[in-house]
py3Dmol code that shows the C-alpha trace and the ligand (Angstrom):
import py3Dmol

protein = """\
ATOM      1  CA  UNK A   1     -14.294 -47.824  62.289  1.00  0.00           C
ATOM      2  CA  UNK A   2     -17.767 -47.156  61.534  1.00  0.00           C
ATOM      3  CA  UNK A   3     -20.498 -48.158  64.686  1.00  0.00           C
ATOM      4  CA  UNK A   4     -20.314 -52.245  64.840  1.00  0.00           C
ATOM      5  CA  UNK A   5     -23.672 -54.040  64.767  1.00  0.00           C
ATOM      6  CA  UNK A   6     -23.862 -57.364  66.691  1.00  0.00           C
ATOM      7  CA  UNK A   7     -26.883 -59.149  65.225  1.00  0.00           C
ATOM      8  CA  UNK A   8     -26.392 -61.968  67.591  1.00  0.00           C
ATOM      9  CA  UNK A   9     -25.574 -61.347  71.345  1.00  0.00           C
ATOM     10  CA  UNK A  10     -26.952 -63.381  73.977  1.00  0.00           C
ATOM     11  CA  UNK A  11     -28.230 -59.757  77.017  1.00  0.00           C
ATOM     12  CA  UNK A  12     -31.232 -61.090  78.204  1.00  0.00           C
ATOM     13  CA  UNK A  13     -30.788 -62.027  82.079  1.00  0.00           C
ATOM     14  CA  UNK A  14     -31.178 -65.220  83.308  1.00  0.00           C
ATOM     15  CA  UNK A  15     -33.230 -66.490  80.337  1.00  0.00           C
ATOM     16  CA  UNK A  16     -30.724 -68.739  79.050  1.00  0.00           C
ATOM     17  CA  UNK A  17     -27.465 -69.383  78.877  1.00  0.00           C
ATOM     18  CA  UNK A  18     -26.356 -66.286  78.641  1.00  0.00           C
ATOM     19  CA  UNK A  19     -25.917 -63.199  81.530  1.00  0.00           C
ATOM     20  CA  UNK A  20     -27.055 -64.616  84.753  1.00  0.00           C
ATOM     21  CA  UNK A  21     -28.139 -61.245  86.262  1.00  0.00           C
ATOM     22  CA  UNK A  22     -29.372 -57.831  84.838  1.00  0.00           C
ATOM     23  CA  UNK A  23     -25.749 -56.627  86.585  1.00  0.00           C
ATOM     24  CA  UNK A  24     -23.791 -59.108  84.424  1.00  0.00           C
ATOM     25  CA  UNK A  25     -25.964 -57.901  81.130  1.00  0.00           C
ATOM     26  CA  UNK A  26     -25.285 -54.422  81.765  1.00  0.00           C
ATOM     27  CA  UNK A  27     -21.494 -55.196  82.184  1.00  0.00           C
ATOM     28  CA  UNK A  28     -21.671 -56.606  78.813  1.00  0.00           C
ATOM     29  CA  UNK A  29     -23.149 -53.994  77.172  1.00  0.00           C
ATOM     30  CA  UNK A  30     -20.297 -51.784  79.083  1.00  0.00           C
ATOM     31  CA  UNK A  31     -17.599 -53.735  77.104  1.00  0.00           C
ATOM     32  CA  UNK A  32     -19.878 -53.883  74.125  1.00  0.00           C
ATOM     33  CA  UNK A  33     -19.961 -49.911  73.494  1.00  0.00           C
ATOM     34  CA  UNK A  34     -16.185 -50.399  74.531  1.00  0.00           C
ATOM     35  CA  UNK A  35     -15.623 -52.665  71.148  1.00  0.00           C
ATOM     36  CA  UNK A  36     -17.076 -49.966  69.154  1.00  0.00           C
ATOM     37  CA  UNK A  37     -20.697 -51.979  69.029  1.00  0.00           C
ATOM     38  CA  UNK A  38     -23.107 -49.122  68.542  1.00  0.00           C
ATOM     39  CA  UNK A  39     -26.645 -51.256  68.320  1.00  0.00           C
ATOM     40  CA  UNK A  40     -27.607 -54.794  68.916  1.00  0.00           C
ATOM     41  CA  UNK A  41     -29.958 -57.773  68.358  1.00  0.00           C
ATOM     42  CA  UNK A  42     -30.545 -58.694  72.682  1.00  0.00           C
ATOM     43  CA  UNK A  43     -31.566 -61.957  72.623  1.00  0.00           C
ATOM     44  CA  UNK A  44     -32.164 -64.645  73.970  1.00  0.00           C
ATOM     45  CA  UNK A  45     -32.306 -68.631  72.742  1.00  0.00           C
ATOM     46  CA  UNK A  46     -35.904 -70.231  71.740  1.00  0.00           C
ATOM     47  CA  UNK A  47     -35.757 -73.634  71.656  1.00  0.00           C
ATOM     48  CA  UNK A  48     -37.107 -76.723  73.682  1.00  0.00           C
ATOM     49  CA  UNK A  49     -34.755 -76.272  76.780  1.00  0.00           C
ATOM     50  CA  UNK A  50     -36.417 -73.131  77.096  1.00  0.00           C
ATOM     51  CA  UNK A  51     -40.194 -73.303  76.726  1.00  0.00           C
ATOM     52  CA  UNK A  52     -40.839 -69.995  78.630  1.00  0.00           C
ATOM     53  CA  UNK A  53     -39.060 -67.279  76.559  1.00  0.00           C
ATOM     54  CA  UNK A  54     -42.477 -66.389  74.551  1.00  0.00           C
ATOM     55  CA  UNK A  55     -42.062 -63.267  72.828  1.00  0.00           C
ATOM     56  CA  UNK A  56     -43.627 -61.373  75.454  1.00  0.00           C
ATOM     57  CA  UNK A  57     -41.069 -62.788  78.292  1.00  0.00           C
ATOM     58  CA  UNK A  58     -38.189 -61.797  75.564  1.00  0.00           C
ATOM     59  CA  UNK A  59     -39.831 -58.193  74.653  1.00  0.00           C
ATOM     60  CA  UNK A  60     -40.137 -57.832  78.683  1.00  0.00           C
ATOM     61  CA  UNK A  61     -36.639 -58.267  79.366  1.00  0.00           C
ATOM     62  CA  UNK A  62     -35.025 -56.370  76.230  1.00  0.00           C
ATOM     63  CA  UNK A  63     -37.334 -53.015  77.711  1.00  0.00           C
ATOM     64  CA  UNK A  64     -36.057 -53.350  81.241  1.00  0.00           C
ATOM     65  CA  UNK A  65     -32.601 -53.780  80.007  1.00  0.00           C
ATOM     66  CA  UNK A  66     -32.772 -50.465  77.952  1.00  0.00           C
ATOM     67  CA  UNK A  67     -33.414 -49.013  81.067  1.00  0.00           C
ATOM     68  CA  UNK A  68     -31.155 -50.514  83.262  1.00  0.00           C
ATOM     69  CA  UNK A  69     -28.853 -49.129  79.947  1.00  0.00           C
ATOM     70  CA  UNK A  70     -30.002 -45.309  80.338  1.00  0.00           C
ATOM     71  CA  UNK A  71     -29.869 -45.263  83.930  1.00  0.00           C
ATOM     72  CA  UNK A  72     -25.956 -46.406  83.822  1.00  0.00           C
ATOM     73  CA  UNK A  73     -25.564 -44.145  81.204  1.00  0.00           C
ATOM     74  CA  UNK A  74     -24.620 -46.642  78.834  1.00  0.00           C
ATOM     75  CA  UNK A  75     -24.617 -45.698  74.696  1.00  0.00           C
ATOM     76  CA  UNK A  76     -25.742 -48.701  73.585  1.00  0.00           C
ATOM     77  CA  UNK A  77     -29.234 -48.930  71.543  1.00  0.00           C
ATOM     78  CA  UNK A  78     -30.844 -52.688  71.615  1.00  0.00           C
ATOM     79  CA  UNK A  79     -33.802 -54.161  69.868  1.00  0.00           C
ATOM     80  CA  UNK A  80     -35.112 -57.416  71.242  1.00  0.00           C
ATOM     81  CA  UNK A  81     -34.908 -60.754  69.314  1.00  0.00           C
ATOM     82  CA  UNK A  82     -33.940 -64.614  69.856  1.00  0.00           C
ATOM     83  CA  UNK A  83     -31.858 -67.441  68.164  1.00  0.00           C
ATOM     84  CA  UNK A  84     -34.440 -69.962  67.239  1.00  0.00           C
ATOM     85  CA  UNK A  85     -33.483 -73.267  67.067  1.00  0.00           C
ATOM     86  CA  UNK A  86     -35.038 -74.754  63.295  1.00  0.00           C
ATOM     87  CA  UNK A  87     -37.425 -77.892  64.444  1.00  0.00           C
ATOM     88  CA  UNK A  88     -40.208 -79.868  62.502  1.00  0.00           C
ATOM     89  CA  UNK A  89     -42.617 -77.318  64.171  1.00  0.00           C
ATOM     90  CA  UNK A  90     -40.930 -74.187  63.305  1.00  0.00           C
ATOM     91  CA  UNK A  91     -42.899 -72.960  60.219  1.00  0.00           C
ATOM     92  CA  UNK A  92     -46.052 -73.654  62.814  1.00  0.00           C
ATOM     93  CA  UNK A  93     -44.720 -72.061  65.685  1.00  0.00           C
ATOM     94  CA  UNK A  94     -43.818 -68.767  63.530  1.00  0.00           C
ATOM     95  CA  UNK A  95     -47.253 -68.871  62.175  1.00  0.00           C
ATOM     96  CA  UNK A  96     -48.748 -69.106  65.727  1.00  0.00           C
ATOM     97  CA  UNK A  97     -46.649 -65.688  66.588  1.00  0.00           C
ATOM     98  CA  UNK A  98     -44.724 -68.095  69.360  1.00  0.00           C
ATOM     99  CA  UNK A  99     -41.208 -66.826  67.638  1.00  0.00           C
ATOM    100  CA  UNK A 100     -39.605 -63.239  68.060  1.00  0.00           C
ATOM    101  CA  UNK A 101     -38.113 -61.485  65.055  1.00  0.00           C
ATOM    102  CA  UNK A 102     -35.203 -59.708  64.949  1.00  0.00           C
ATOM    103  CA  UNK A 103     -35.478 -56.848  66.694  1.00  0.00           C
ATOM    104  CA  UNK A 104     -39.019 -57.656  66.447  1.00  0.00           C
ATOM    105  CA  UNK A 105     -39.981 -55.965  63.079  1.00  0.00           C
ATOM    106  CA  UNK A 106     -41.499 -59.109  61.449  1.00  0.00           C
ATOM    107  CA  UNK A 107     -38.819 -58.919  58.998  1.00  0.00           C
ATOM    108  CA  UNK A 108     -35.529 -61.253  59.800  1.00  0.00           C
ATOM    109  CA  UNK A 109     -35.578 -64.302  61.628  1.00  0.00           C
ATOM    110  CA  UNK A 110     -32.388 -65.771  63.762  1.00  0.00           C
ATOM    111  CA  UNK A 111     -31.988 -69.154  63.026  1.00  0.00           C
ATOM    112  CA  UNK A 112     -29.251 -71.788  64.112  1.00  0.00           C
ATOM    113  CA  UNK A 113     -29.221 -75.970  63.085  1.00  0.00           C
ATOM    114  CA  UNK A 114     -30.074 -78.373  66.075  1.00  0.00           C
ATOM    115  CA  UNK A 115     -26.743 -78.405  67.992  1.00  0.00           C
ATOM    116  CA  UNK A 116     -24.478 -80.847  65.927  1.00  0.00           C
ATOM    117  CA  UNK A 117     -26.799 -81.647  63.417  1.00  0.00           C
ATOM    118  CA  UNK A 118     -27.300 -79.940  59.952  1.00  0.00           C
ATOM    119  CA  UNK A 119     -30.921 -80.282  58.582  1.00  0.00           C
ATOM    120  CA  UNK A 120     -31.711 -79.559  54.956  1.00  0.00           C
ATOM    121  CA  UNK A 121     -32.611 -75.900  55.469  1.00  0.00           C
ATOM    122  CA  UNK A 122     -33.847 -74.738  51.999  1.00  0.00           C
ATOM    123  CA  UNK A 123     -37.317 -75.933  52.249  1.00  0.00           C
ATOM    124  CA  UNK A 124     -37.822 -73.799  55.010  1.00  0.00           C
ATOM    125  CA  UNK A 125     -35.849 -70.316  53.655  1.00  0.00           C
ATOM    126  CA  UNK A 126     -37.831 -70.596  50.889  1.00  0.00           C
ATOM    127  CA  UNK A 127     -41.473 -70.782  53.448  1.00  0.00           C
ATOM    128  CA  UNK A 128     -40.429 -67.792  55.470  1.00  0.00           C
ATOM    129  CA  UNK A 129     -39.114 -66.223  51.969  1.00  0.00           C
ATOM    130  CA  UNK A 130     -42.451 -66.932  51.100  1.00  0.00           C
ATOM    131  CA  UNK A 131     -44.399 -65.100  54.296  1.00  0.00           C
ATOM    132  CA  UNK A 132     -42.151 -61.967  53.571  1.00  0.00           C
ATOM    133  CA  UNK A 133     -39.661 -62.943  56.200  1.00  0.00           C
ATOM    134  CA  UNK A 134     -35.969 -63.432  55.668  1.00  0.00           C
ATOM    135  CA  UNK A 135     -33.913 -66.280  57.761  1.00  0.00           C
ATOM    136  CA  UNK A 136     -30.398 -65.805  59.000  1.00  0.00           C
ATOM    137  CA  UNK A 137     -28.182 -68.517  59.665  1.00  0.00           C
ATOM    138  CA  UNK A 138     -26.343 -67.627  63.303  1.00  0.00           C
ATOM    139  CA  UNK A 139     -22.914 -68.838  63.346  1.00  0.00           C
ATOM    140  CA  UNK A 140     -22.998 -70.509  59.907  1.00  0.00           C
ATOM    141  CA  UNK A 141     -19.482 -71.240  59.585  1.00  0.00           C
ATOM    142  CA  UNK A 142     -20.344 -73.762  62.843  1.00  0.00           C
ATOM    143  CA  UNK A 143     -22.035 -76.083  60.741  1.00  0.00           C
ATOM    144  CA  UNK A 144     -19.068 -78.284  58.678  1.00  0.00           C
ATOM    145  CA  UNK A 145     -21.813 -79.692  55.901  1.00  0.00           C
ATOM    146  CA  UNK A 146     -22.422 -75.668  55.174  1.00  0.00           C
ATOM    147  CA  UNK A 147     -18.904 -74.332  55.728  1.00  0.00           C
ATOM    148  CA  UNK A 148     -16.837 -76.920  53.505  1.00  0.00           C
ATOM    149  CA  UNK A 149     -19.904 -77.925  50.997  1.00  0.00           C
ATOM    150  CA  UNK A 150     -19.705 -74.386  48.535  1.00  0.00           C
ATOM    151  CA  UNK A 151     -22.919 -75.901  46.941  1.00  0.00           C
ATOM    152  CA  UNK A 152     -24.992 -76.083  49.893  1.00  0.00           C
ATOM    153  CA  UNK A 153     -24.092 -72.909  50.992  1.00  0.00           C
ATOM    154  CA  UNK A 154     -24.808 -70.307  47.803  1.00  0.00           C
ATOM    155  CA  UNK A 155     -28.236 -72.954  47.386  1.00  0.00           C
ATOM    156  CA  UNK A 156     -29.402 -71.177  51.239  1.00  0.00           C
ATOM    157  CA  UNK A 157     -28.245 -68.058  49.981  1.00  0.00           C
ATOM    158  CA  UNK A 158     -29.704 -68.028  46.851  1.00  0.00           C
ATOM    159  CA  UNK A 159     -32.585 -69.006  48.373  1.00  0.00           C
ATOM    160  CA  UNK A 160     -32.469 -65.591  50.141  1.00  0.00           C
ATOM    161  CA  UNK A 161     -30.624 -67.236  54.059  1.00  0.00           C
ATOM    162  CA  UNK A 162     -28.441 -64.318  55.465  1.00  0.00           C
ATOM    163  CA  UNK A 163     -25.039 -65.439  56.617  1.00  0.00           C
ATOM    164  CA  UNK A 164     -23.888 -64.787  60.345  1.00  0.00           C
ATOM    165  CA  UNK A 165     -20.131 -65.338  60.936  1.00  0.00           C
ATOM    166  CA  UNK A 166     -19.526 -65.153  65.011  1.00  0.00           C
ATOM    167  CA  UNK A 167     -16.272 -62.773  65.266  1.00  0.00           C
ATOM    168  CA  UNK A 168     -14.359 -65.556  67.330  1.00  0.00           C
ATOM    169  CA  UNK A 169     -14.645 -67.843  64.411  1.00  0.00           C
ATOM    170  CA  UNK A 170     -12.576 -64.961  62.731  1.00  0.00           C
ATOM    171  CA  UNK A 171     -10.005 -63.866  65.245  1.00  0.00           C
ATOM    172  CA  UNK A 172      -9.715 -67.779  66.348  1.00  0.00           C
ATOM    173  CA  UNK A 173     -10.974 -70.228  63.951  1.00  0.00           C
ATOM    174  CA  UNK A 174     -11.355 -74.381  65.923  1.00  0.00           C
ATOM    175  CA  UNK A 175      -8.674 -75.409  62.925  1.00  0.00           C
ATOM    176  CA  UNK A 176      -6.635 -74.082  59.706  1.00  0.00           C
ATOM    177  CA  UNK A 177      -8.811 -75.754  57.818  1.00  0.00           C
ATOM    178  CA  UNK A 178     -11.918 -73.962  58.838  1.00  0.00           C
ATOM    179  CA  UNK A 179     -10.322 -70.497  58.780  1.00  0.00           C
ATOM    180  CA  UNK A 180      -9.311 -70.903  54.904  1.00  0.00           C
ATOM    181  CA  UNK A 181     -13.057 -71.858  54.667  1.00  0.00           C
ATOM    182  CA  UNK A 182     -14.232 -69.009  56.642  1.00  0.00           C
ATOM    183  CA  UNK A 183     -11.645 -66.482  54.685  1.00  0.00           C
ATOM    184  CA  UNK A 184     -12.968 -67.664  51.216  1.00  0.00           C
ATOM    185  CA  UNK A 185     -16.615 -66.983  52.288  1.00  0.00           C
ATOM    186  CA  UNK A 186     -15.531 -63.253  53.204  1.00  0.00           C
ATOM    187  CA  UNK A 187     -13.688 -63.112  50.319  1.00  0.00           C
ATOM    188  CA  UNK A 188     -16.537 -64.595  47.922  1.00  0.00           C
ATOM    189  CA  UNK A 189     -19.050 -62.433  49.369  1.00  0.00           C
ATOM    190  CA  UNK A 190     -21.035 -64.815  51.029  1.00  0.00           C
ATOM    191  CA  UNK A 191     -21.433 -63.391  54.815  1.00  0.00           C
ATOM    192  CA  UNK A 192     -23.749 -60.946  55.354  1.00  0.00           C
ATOM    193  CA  UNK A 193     -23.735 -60.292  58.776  1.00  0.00           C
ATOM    194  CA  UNK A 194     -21.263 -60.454  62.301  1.00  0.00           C
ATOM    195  CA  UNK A 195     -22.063 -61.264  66.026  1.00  0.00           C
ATOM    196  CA  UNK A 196     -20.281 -61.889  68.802  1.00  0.00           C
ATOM    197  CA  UNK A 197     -22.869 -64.850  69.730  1.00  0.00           C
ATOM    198  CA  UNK A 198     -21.776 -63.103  73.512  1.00  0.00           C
ATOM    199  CA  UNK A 199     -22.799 -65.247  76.246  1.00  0.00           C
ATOM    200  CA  UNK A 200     -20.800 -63.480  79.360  1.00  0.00           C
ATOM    201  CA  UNK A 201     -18.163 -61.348  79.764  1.00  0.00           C
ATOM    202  CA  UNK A 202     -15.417 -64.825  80.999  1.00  0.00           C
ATOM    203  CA  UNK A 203     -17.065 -67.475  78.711  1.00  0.00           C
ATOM    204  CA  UNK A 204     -18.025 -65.870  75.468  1.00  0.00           C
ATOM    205  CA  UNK A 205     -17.402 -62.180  75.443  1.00  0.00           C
ATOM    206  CA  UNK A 206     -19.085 -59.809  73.313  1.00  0.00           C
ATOM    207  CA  UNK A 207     -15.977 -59.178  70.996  1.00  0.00           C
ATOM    208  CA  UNK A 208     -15.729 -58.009  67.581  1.00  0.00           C
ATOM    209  CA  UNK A 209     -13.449 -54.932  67.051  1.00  0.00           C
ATOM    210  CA  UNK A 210     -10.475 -57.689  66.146  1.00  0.00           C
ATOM    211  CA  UNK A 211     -12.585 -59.692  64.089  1.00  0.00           C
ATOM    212  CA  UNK A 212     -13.847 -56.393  61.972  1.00  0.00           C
ATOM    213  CA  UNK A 213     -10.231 -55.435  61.213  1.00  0.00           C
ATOM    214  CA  UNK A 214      -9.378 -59.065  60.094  1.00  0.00           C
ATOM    215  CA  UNK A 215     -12.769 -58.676  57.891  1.00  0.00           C
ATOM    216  CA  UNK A 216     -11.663 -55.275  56.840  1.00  0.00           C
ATOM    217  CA  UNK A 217      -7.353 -56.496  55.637  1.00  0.00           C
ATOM    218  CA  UNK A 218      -9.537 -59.701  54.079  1.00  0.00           C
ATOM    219  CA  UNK A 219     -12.307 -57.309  52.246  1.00  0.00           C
ATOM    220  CA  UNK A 220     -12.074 -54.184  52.199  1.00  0.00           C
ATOM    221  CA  UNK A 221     -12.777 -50.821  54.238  1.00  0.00           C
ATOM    222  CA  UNK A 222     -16.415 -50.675  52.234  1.00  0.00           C
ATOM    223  CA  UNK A 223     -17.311 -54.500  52.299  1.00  0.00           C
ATOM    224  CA  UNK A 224     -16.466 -54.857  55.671  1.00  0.00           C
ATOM    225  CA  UNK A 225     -18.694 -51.696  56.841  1.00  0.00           C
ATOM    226  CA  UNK A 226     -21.716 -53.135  54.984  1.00  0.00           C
ATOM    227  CA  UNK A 227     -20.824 -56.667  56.995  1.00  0.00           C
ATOM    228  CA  UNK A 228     -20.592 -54.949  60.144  1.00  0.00           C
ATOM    229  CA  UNK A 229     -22.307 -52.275  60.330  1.00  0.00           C
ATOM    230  CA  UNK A 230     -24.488 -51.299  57.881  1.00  0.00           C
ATOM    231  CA  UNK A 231     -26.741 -54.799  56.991  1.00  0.00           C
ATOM    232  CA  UNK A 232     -27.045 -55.433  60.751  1.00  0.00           C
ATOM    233  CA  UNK A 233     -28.574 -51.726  61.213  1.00  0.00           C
ATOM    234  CA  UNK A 234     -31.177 -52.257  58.062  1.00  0.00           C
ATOM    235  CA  UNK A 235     -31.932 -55.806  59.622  1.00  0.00           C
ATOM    236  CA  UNK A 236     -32.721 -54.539  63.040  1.00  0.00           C
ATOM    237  CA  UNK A 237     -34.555 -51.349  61.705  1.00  0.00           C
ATOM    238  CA  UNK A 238     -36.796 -53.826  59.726  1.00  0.00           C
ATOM    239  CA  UNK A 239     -35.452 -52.754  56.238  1.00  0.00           C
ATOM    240  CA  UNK A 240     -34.882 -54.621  52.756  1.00  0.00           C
ATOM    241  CA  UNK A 241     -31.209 -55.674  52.057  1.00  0.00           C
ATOM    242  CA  UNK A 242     -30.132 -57.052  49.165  1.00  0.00           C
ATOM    243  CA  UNK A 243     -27.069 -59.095  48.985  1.00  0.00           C
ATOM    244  CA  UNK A 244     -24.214 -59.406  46.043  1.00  0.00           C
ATOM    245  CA  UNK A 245     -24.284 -62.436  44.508  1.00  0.00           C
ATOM    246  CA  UNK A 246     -21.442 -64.978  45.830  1.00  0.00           C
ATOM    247  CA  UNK A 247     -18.572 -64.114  43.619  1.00  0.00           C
ATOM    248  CA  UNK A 248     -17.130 -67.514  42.070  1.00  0.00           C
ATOM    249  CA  UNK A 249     -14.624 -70.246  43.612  1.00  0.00           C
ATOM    250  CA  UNK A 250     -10.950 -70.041  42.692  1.00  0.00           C
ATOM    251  CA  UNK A 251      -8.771 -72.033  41.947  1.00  0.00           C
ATOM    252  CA  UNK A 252      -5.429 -70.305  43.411  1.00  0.00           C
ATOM    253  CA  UNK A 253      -3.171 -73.104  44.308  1.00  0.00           C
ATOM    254  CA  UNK A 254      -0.746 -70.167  45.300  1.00  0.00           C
ATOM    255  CA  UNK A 255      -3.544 -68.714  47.796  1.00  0.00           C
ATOM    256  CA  UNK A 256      -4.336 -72.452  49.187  1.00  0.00           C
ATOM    257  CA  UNK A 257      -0.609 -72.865  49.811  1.00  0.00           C
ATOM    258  CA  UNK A 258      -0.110 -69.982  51.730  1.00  0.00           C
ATOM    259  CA  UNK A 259      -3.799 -69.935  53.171  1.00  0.00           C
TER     260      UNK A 259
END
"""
ligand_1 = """\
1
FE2
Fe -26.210 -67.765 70.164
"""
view = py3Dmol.view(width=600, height=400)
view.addModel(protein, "pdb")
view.setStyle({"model": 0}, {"cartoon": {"style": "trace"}})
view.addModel(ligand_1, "xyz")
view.setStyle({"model": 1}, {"stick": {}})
view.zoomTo()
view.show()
């Protein structure tokens, strides 16, 4: 298995609703190196429940958690980002420099849809496409008007939106339905990216050695290594990916039957 990259893992102490304490972060990152996860987006959420995580407060806590890392002797290498909730004010917020990047290179932006709501997104890939910047749509396959609407989907790609499957939607899809859905979007070439979307080692850990080896039987050794591994470390090193082009729907009623 090559070194896993988790482009969205929630390390940043008591800023959210993630690790309570700097103990409980570092505990994470133990189990982290333990799933094979070699580097990883630390973030944190932006959005209105949490007005103080500026960029500085996020930057702040991603440097003392590398040290907390080295002085536990813990191989895990982080970069500091956030999961930035998409708003009316977003374009003007990211112009204002009030949003952190992933892993703060300028580069990638980690977005997510107001929680149960899915907002027409294109406009605003196309903006940040615009400004240089490339948006990433965390835990994609958690939004039913993207996962089960094909057309919607390759329109945000095409538009130049990175797709972020979380690994427990793999290993433990919320219905059959939803993990045909999720299969055919490996399988059509339309995720770009994994994450645990950890939040604590009990309530969401930060998994994904199972979910890369369902990835890998559904894909491929080499597809699965540039999902896993290899996008994640050009994203958080502030380098240009390009993306295949989502491979065409079939029509297998033989592969529907037997999912
Ligand atoms: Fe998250």
């Amino acid at each position: 298995m090559p070194p896993l990259v988790d482009i969205h893992v929630h390390l940043l102490a008591g800023l959210d609703d993630g690790p309570k304490t700097p103990e409980d972060a570092v505990e994470m990152c133990r189990r982290m190196v333990e799933e094979g996860i070699g580097f990883a987006a630390a973030g944190a959420h932006q959005n209105d429940e949490y007005p103080d995580n500026t960029p500085d407060r996020l930057r702040a806590a991603e440097k003392e958690l590398v040290e907390r890392l080295r002085t536990a002797g813990i191989p895990l290498k982080t970069k500091p980002s956030a999961e930035i909730m998409v708003g009316v004010n977003t374009l003007e917020q990211f112009g204002r420099g009030e949003l952190l990047t992933v892993g703060d290179t300028g580069r990638y932006v980690l977005v997510e849809m107001p929680h149960g709501l899915c907002v027409e997104m294109k406009w605003l890939v196309e903006e940040f496409v615009e400004r240089g910047v490339r948006p990433i749509l965390g835990h994609a396959e958690r939004v039913p008007e993207v996962l089960h609407d094909p057309g919607r989907a390759e329109g945000l790609i095409q538009a130049g939106c990175l797709f972020q499957v979380s690994s427990k939607s793999i290993t433990n899809p919320p219905s059959p339905e939803d993990g045909r859905a999720i299969k055919s979007w490996f399988k059509r070439r339309m995720v770009h990216l994994l994450g645990s979307d950890g939040h604590s080692l009990r309530r969401r850990p930060p998994v994904m050695k199972d979910a890369y080896r369902v990835v890998e039987k559904w894909v491929g050794a080499e597809e699965a290594e540039r999902i896993g591994s290899l996008t994640g470390q050009a994203v958080l090193e502030g380098r240009p990916v390009t993306v295949p082009k989502p491979l065409p729907a079939t029509r297998n009623w033989f592969a529907w039957l037997t999912g």
